[in-house]
C-alpha positions in Angstrom: 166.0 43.5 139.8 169.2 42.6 141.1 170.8 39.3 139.5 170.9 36.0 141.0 173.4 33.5 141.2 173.4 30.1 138.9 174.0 27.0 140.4 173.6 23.2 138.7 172.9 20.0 140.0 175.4 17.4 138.7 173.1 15.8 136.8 172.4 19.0 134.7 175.6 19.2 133.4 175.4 15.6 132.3 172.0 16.9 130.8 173.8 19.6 128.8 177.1 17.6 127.7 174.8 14.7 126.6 172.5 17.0 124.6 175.6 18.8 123.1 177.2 15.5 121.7 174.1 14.1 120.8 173.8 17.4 118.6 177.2 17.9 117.4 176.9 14.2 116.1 174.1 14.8 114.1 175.7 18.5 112.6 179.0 19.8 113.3 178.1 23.3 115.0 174.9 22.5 116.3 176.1 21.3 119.3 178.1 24.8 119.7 174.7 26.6 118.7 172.6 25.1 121.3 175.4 26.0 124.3 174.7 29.2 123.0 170.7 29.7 123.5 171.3 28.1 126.4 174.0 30.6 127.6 171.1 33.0 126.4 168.1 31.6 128.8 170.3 31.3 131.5 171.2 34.8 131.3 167.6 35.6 131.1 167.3 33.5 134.1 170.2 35.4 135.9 168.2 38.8 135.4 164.7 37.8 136.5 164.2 34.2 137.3 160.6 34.8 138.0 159.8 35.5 134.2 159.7 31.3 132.7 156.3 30.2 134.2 156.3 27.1 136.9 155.2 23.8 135.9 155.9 21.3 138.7 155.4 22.5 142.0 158.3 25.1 142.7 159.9 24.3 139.2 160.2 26.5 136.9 160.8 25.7 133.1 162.7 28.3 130.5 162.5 27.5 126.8 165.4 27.6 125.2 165.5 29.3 121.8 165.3 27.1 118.4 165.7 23.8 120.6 162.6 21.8 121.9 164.3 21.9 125.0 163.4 23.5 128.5 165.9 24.7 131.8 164.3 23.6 135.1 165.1 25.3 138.1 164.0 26.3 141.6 164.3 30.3 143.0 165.3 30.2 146.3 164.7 33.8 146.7 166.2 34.3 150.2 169.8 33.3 149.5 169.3 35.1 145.6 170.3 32.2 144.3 168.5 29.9 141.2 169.4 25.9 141.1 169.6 24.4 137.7 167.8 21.4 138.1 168.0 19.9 134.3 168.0 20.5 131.0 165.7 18.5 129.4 163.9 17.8 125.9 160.0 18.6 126.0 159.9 14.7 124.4 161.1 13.6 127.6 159.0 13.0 130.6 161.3 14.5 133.8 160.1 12.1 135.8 160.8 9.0 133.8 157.6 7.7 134.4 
């Protein structure tokens, strides 16, 4: 399967920076361990974005390794391209209802 290209709302990367400091501020390095499971998932997404199952809709959700904590996205398989939607705690409700 040929690799798709990784785009992210803005909001995601306020996702990830927030969930980064939140963890560094607990443990120095944790932060710095969770960028890198995620750097993992979203080079599993990059390979085969079809593998995490969909949960809302056309949204798919990847766990990320060792973190209660899941990548969103949507496939849109024409262009070959996946759009990081959030990164967001399984706690959380995405819709903030």
């Amino acid at each position: 399967m040929n690799n798709f290209d990784i785009t992210f709302s803005p909001l995601t990367l306020d996702d990830i920076e927030e969930t980064f400091n939140y963890y560094e501020a607990h443990q120095t390095g944790l932060g710095k361990r969770f960028n890198s499971q995620l750097q993992l998932t979203l080079k599993a997404i990059n390979r085969n974005p079809f593998f995490a199952s969909v949960r809302f809709d056309d949204i798919r959700c990847a766990q990320i390794k060792k973190f209660l904590y899941l990548v969103h996205y949507h496939i849109h398989e024409a262009d070959k391209l996946v759009t990081v939607i959030a990164v967001y705690s399984v706690y959380k409700n995405p819709f903030g209802t």
